[in-house]
C-alpha positions as a printed Julia matrix, in Angstrom:
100×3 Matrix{Float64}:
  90.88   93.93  102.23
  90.46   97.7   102.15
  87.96   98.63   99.66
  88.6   102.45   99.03
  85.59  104.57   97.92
  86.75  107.07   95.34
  84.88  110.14   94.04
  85.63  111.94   91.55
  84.85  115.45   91.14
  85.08  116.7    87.87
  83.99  120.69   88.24
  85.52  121.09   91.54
  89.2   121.1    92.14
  90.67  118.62   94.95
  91.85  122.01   96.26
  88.26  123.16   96.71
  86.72  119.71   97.49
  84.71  119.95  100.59
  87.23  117.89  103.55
  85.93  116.22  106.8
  86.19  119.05  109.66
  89.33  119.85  111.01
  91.56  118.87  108.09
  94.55  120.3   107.58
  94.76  123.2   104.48
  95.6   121.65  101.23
  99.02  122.48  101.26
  99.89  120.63  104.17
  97.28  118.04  103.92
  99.67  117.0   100.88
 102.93  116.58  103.74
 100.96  114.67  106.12
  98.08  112.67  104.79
  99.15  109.0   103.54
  96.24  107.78  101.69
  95.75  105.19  104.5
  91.65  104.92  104.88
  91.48  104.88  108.14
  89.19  108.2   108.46
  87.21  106.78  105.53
  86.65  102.94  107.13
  85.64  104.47  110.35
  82.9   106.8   109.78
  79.83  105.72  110.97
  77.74  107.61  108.09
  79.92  106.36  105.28
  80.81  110.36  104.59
  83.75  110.61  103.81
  85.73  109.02  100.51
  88.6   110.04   98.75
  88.68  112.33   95.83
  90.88  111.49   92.77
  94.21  112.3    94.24
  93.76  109.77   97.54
  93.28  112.78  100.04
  89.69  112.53  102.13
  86.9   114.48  101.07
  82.93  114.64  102.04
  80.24  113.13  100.03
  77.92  115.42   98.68
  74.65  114.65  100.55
  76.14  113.13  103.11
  75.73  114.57  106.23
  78.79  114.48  109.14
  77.61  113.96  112.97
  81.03  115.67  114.34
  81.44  112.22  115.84
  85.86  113.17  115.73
  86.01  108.97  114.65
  88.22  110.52  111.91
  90.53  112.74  113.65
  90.44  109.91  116.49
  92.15  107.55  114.44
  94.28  110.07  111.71
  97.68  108.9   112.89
  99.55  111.5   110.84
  97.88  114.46  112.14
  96.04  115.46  108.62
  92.61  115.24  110.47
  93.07  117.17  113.68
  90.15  117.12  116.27
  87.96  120.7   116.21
  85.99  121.74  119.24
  82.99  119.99  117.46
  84.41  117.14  116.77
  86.28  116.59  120.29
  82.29  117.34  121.76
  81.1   114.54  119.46
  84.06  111.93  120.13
  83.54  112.6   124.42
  79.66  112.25  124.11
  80.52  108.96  122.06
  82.86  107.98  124.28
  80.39  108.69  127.44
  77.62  106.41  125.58
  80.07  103.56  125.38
  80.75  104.08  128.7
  77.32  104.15  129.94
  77.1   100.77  128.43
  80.21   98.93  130.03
């Protein structure tokens, strides 16, 4: 069961809401993200939740390793990987390797 951390931000618009890097702009996070979780059940430092209108955002205090886990598995292209995050998601990659 998918158990959906929510958070609600009520002096910052979901327009403003700070969004886990390399999400799309608002306006066409609205076309492509689908609510599905994924990018929120995935991340290793429980940072990212969704604000009151189902679209991902950070949590304050929080802070994101780049690891690209989120754009990795964003099937819908609303999380798209940044140079960052594709550096994070190849040295993860590289560990798990290491280990095989």
């Amino acid at each position: 069961m998918l158990t959906a951390k929510v958070i609600a931000f009520p002096l910052r618009p979901p327009r403003a809401a700070r969004r886990p890097p390399g999400t799309l702009r608002f306006d066409a996070l609205l076309d492509a993200c689908v609510s599905c979780g994924d990018c929120v059940e995935v991340c290793p430092q429980s940072a990212i939740a969704w604000d009151l209108l189902g679209y991902p955002v950070m949590i304050d205090g929080v802070d994101c390793v780049c690891c690209g886990l989120c754009a990795d598995v964003c099937m819908h292209g609303a999380i798209k990987l940044t140079a960052a995050t594709r550096r994070g998601l190849d040295a993860a990659q590289d560990e798990d390797d290491a280990r095989d």
